[in-house]
C-alpha positions as CSV (number, residue, x, y, z in Angstrom):
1,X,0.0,0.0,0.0
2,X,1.2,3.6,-0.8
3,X,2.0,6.7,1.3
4,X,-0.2,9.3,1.8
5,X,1.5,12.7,0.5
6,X,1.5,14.8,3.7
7,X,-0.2,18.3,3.7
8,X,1.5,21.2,3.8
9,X,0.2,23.7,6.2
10,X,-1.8,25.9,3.8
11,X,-3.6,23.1,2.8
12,X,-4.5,21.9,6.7
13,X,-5.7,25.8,7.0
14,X,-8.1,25.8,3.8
15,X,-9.4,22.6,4.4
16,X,-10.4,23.8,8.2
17,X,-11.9,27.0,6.8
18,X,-14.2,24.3,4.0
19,X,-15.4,22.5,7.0
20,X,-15.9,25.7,9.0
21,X,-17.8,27.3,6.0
22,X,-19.5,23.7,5.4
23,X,-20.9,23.8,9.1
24,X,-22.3,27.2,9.5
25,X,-24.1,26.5,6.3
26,X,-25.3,23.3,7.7
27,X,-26.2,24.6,11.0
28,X,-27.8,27.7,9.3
29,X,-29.9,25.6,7.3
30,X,-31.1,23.5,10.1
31,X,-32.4,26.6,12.2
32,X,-34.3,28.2,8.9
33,X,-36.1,24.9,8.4
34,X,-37.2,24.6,12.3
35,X,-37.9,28.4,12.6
36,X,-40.1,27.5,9.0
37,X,-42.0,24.1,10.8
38,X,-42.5,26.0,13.9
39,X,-44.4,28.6,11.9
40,X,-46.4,26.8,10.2
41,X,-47.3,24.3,13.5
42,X,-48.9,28.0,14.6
43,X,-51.1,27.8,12.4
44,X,-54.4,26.0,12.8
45,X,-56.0,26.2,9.3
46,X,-55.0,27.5,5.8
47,X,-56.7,27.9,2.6
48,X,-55.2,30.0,-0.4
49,X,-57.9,32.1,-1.8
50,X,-56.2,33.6,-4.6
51,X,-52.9,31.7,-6.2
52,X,-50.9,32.3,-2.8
53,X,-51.5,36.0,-2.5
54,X,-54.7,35.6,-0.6
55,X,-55.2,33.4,2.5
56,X,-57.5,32.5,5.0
57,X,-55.6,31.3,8.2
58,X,-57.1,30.6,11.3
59,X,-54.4,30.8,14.4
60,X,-54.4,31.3,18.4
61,X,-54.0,34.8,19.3
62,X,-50.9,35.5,20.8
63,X,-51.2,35.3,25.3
64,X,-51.8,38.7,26.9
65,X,-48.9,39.0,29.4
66,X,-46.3,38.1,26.7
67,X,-47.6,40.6,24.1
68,X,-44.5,42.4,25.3
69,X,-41.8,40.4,25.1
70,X,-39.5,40.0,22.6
71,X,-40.7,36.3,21.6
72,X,-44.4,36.2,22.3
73,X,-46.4,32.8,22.8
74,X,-49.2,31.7,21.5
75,X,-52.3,30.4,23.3
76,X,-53.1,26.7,23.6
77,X,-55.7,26.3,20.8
78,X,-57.8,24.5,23.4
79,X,-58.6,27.6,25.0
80,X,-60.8,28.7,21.3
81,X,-58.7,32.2,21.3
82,X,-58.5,31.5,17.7
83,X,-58.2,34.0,14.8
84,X,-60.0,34.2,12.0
85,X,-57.3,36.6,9.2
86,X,-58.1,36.9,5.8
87,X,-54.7,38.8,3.7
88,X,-51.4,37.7,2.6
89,X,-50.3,34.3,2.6
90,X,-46.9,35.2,4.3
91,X,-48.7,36.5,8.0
92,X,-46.6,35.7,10.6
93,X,-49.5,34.8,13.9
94,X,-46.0,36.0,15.7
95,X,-45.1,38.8,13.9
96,X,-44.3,42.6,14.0
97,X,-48.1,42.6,12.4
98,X,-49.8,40.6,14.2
99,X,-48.2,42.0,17.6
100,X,-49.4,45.5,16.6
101,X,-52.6,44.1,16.0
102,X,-53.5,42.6,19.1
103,X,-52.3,45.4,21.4
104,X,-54.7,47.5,19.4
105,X,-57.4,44.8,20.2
106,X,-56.6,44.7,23.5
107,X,-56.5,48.0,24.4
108,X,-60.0,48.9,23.0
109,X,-61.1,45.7,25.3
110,X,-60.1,47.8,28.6
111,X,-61.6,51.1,27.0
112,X,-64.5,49.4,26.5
113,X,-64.5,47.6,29.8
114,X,-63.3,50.6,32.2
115,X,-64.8,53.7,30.4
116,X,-61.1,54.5,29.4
């Protein structure tokens, strides 16, 4: 059986910097698929209306006391918080949006309920 041919340096270093560059990719892909399954196991229901620019999706609403934080949860869909959006395919139930949305909601709740 032949030798090897040992590596010079250089080629130990680029060879370190493929698999470094191999497993960021890797890794990166990994946490865009799970960050994509865990939205869609948010959602409850989903029919495109309109060639996937128009959707209905039914989701839980988002859990009062974490309407504030910076990664907000979403109620159990046995409590039957559920909403009922009609718009874009792409609607994040835990996004910027949807955030926004729900304060709004919430807020004219207590006005409504304490003469605010």
């Amino acid at each position: 059986m032949g030798r090897r041919p040992t590596k010079g340096a250089g080629e130990e270093v680029r060879e370190m910097k493929t698999m470094t560059v191999l497993s960021v990719l890797f890794l990166a892909g990994a946490m865009g698929s799970s960050i994509a399954s865990a939205a869609t196991e948010n959602v409850i229901s989903k029919d495109v209306l309109a060639e996937g620019s128009y959707c209905h999706i039914k989701f839980s609403a988002i859990e009062e006391r974490t309407l504030s934080w910076k990664r907000p949860v979403l109620k159990d869909p046995s409590e039957s918080d559920i909403i009922d959006f009609y718009g874009p395919c792409d609607h994040d139930p835990l996004g910027k949006e949807e955030i926004q949305s729900q304060k709004r909601d919430l807020q004219r709740r207590f006005e409504r309920e304490y003469g605010g």
